[in-house]
C-alpha positions in Angstrom: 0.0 0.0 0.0 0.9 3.8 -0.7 0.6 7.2 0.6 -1.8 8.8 -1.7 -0.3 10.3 -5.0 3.4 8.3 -4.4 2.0 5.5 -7.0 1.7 1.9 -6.0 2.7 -1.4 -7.3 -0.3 -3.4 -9.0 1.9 -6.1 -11.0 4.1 -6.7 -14.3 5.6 -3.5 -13.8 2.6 -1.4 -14.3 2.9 1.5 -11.8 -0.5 3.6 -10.9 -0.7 7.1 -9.2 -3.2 9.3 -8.5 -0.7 11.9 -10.6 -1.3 10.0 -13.8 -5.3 10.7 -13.3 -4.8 14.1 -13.0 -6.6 16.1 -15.6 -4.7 17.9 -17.9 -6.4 21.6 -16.9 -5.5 20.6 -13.3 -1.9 20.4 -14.3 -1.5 23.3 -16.3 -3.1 25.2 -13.5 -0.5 23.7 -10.9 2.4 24.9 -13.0 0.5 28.5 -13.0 0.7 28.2 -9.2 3.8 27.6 -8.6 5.1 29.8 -10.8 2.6 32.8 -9.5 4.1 31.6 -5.4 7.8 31.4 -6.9 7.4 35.1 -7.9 5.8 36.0 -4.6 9.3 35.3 -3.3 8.9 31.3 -2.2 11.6 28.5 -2.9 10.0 26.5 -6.0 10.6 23.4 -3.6 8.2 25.0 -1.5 5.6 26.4 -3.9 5.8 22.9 -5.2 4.5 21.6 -1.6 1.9 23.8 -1.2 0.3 23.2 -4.7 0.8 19.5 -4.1 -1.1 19.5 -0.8 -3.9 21.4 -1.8 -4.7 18.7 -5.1 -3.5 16.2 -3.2 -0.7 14.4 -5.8 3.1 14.3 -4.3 5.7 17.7 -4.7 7.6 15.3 -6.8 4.6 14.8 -9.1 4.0 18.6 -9.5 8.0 19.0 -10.3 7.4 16.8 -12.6 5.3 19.0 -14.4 6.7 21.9 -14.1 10.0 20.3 -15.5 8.3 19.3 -18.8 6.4 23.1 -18.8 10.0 24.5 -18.6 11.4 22.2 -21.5 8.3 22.3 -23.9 7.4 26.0 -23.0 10.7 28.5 -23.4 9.0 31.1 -21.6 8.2 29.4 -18.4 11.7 30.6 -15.9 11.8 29.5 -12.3 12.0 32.0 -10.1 15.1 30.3 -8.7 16.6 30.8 -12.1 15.9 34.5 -12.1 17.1 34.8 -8.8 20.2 33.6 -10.1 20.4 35.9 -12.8 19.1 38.9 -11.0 22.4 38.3 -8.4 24.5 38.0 -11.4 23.7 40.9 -12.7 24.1 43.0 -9.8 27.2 41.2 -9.1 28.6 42.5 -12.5 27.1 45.9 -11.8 28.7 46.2 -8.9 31.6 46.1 -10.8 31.3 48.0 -13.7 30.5 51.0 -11.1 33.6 50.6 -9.3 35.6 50.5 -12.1 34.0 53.9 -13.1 34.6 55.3 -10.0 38.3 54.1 -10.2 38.8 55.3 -13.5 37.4 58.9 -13.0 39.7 58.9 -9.9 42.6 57.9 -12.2 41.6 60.7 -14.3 41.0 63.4 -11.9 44.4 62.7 -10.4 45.8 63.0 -13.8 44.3 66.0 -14.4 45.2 67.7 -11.2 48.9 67.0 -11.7 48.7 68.7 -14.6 48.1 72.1 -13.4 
């Protein structure tokens, strides 16, 4: 026996879940979810919970999902992946403007021996 939406064993290799009766609308709007909680600032592991619990399939079901959304659908991002990218950015940023403010030093000192 299993804990509901894990799957279960039911011979010759043939594995049952409640996941796999999941309609496909029910799906589509699970991946909207998590996506919508990941950009209110939760971990996608944990957006992934909450939309599990409340249609009652596993997390690992619903990653599932959104997995395949991300490879079929190029404009589905996790919000962990922005994350990323946002940090990145900044990172670089970060140095570009101290770079300016080294080289307009550099400069100003250049000038001012000059005179």
């Amino acid at each position: 026996m299993s804990s509901p939406g894990y799957g279960s064993r039911h011979g010759a290799g043939e594995t049952l879940g409640r996941y796999r009766d999941t309609d496909a609308a029910v799906r589509e709007a699970a991946i909207a979810a998590v996506v919508a909680l990941e950009s209110y600032g939760q971990s996608e592991a944990a957006a992934r919970r909450a939309v599990a619990e409340q249609i009652g399939v596993s997390a690992s079901a619903v990653r599932e999902w959104v997995r395949a959304a991300e490879g079929t659908q190029r404009n589905i991002v996790s919000a962990s992946q922005l994350r990323r990218e946002l940090a990145d950015t900044h990172a670089q940023l970060a140095v570009a403007r101290q770079l300016n403010r080294d080289l307009a030093a550099a400069l100003n000192n250049r000038r001012g021996t000059r005179r």
